[in-house]
N, C-alpha and C positions, 0 to 999 in steps of 0.2 A: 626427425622429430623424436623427442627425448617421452619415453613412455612412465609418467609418473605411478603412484600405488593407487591409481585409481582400481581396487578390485571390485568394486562396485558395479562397472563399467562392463558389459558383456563382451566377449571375444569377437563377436562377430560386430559387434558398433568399433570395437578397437581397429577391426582391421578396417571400415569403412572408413574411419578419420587417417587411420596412417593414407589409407589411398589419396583422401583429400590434400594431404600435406600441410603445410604452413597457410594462413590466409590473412586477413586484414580488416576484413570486418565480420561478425559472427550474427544471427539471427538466430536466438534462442525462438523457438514456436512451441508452446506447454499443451499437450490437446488430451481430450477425451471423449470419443464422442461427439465430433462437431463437423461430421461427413456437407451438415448443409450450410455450412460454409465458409467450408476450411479452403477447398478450391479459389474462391475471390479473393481473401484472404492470402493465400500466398500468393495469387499474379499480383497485386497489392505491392505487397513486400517487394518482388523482382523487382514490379516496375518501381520500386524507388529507391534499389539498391542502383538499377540499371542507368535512372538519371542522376543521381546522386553522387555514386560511386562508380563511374563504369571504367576505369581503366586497375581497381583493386582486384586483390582476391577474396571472393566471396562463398560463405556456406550460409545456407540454412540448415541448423538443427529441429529435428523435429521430439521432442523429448513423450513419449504418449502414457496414458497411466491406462494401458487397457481397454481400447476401444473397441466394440465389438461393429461398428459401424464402416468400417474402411477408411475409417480419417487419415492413417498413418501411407498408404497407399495412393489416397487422394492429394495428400500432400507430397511424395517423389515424384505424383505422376505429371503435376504440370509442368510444364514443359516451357522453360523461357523464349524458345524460339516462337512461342506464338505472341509474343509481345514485340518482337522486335522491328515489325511491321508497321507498328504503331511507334514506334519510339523513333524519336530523332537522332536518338546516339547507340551505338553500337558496341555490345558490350566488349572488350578487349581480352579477356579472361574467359572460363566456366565459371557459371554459378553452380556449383553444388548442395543438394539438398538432399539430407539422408534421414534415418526415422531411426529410432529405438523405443521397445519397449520396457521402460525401467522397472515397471509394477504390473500385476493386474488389478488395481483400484488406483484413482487420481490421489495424489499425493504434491499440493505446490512445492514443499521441502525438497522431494527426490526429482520431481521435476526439475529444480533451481538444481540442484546438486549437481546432476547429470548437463548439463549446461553448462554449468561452471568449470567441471573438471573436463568437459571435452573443449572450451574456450583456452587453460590451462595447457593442454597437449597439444594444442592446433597454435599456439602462440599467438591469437589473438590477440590486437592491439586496441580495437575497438569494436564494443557489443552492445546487444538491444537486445531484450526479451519481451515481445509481443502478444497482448489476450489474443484467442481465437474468437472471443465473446465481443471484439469490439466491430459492431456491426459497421461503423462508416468509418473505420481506417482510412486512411488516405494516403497515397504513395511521400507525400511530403512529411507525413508519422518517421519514417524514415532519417532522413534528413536531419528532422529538428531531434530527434535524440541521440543522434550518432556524430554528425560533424562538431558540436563543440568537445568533443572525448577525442575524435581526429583530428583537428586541423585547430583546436587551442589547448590542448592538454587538459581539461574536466577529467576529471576520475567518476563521476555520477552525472547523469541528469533527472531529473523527475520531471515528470507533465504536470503543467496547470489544463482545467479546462474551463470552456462556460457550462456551467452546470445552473440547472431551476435553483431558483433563490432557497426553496425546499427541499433539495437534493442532497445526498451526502453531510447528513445533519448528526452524524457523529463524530465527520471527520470538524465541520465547522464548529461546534461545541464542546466537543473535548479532545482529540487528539492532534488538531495543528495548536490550539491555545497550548494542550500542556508538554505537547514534545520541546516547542516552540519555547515557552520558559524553565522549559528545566535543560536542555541543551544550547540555545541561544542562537540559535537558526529558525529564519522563518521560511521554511519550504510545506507547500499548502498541501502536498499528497504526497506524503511521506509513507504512508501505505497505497500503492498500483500496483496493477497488475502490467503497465509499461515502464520502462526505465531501461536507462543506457550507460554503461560502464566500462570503464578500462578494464584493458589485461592486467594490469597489477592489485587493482580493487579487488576483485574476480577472485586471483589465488590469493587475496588477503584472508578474505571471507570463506574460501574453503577449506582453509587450514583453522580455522576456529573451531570452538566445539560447539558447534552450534546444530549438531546434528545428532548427538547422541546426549544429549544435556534435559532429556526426560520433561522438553516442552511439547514434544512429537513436532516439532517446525510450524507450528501454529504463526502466524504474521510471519514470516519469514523475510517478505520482501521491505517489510516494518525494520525486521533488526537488521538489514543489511544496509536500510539508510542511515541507519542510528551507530552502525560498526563504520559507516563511512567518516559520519561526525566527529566521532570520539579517537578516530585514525587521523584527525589533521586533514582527509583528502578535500581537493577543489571540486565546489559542486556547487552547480548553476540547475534552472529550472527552464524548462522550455514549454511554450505555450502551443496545445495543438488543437485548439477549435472545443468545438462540440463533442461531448463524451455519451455513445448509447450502446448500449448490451442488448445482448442478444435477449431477448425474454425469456425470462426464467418463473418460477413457482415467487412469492412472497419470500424475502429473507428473513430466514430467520435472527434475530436478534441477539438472541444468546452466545450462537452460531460467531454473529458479528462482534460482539464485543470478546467471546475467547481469540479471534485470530488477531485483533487490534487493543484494544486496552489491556486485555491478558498478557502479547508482547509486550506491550509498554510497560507494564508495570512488571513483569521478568526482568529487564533490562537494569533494571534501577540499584538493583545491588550491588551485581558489578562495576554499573557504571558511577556508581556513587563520586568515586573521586574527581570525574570529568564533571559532571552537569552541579556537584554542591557548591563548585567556586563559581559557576556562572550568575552572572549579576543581570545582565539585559541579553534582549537579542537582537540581532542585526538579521538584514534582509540579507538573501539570497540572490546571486543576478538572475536574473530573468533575459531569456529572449523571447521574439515574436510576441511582446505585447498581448492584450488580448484583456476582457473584462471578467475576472472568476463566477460573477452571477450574472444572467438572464431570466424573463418573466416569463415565459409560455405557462399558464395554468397547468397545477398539478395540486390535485385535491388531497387532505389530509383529517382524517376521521379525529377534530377535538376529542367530541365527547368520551369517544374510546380510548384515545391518549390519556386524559384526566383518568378516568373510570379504574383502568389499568394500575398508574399510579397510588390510587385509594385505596384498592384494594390488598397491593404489594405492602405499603407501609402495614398497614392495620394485618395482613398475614405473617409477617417476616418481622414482625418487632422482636423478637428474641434473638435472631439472628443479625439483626441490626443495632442489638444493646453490646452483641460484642465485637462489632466494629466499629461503629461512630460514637462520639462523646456525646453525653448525656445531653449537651443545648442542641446542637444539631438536629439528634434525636425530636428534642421535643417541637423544633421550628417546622420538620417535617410532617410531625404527626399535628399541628395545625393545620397547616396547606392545607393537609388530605381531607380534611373538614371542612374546608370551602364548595361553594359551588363553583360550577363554572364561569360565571359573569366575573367574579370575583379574584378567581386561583391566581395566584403568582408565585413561580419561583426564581427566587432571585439570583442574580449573578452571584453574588459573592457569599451566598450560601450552596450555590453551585460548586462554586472551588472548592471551599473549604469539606463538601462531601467527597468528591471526588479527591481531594487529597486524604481525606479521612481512608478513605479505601485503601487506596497506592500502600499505606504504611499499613493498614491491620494486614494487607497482604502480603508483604515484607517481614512481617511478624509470624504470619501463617496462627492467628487467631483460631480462624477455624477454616477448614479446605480451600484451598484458593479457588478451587474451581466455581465451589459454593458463593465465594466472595464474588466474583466474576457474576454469575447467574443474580446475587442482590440488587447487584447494579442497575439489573434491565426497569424495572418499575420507576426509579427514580430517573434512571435517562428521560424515558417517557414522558415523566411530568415537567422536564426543563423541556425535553422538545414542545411542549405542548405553551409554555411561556413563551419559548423563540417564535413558533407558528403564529402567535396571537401578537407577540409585537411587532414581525415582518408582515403580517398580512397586507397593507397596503403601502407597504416602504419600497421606493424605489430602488434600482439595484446599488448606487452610491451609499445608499441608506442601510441597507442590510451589510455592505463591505463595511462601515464604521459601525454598526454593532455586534459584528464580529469581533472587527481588533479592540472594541470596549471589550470585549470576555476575555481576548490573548490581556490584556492591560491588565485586568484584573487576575489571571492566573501568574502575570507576575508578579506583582502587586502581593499576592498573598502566598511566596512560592516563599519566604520564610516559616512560614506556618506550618509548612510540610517537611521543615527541614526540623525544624522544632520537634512534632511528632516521632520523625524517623531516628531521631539523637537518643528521645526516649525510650526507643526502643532497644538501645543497645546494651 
């Protein structure tokens, strides 16, 4: 095993990978703090390296930002011999599973990092990086992210899942429509916390600078689908059921638009020469079928969504005279005048905000981070339009007013190009 400049890399995880030697499939595990339960979570994993894959070589990495819980110990400590009992095939190999601590605070950038560069030395051919937050993994998670990068040559896969018709209402409203037409791929979770890669992806992406490039690795797993894109590699999607996290606190939103649209719209400079010539886009293959929306009830506070909205226009007009063009400007500070019986914000004054931003951010108007932060009040009130026109729309119903807003962000993705021309 050839020891690249990972000095990143502590001496003593170096010597635990040279011990493991060469392998064949790699399981990145990113943890901090997730002692209750990281244990299932890896018998999880075994068992579906073990029916999956049982005659490869196999590691899990366990990459930790600092746990003070025992997660990193919980994770060496289970033991695949207790699964073997229960399994009908018999692994033919070790499965190896080893820990390092890269940080003492979580970090997804150095997490990814440390993953990538020990897939790199370990000559991995095919890789998966798994949440610890995904409470109903399934050993077939496995499987469906890793066999099409093994056994048909994928360089990526991304999960679709079924998610509430209300669920992931930033990725359904701005970031598959506008990755989707300014790249020309339509892959639906372009930002996960799952996804499975080659070994030549893997040191593509680690040799970038995407590490010291003073975004602190915000979306990270964002720009490694977009560096997939923009690199030519083959990338299919794979469908793995139901998607549920661990509970956590309320997300913060700000929080979520710097790690996703923040990436997205970093991206755009560089990438300029790739996504300005794209004209449409094309689907993604897909395996395992599956439906992206489901109906289980899941309540969402109108009033406070509007409220929110009205307030941000009418506080941040100064700071929104020098991002958006003056009619934007004034279409919004209408809306925010409405009541709620009434409020609508439309598709295609949707885009055209959000492409408004992309470029004053491009521009660096005024703080990007600030631009980023204006954004949340107006998301708000388009969520608050989507909520009121899907309320009783079947899930078929809710998939085609979706790709009515991917239509329309292509549709009006000249506009954005227009802007960004002027700005040079």
């Amino acid at each position: 095993m050839e020891l690249a400049e990972e000095s990143f890399l502590t001496d003593d995880f170096l010597r635990q990978l040279i011990n493991v030697g060469e392998v064949d499939i790699l399981v990145g595990l990113p943890t901090h703090n997730n002692a209750k339960t990281i244990g299932s979570i890896v018998q999880t994993i075994q068992s579906g390296i073990l029916s999956g894959f049982p005659r490869d070589r196999a590691v899990i990495i366990n990459a930790d930002g600092g746990s003070r819980d025992g997660t990193p110990d919980l994770v060496t400590g289970v033991s695949i011999d207790d699964l073997r009992p229960a399994s009908k095939v018999e692994a033919l190999r070790t499965l190896h599973a080893i820990s390092t601590k890269y940080a003492n605070s979580p970090s997804s950038v150095l997490a990814l990092r440390t993953i990538l560069a020990a897939a790199e030395l370990l000559h991995a051919k095919a890789c998966v990086v798994m949440s610890p937050e995904s409470s109903n993994i399934e050993p077939g998670w496995i499987s469906k992210l890793l066999s099409p990068i093994y056994r048909e040559g994928f360089d990526l896969v991304t999960p679709t899942y079924s998610r509430h018709k209300f669920e992931g209402l930033l990725i359904t409203n701005l970031l598959y429509p506008m990755s989707r037409a300014l790249y020309g791929l339509r892959i639906r979770e372009a930002y996960s916390p799952e996804f499975g890669f080659s070994g030549p992806l893997g040191t593509q992406f680690l040799g970038r600078n995407v590490w010291n490039d003073g975004t602190e690795g915000d979306g990270v797993e964002l720009r490694f689908t977009l560096s997939a894109i923009t690199g030519k590699y083959r990338i299919c999607q794979s469908f793995l059921g139901e998607k549920k996290h661990v509970e956590r606190r309320a997300a913060d939103l700000v929080l979520a638009l710097r790690q996703t649209v923040g990436a997205l719209f970093s991206t755009l400079e560089p990438d300029f020469p790739v996504w300005s010539v794209v004209t449409a886009s094309q689907p993604a293959p897909t395996t395992g079928g599956g439906q992206p929306s489901h109906l289980e009830p899941l309540r969402v506070n109108r009033k406070r969504l509007r409220e929110m909205f009205s307030t941000g226009v009418s506080e941040l007009e100064s700071i929104f005279q020098s991002i958006l063009s003056p009619d934007t400007l004034a279409e919004l500070k209408r809306i925010a005048g409405m009541g709620e019986d009434e409020f609508y914000y439309p598709a295609e004054l949707w885009v055209r905000t959000v492409y408004e931003f992309a470029a004053s951010y491009q521009k660096s108007v005024i703080s990007r981070d600030h631009i980023i932060q204006a954004l949340a009040p107006l998301f708000r009130g388009r969520t608050f339009t989507f909520v009121t026109e899907n309320r009783n729309a079947s899930a078929d119903e809710v998939e085609n007013n979706i790709e009515s807003l991917c239509l329309e962000f292509e549709r009006l993705k000249p506009y954005l190009l227009q802007l960004w021309k002027s700005g040079e």
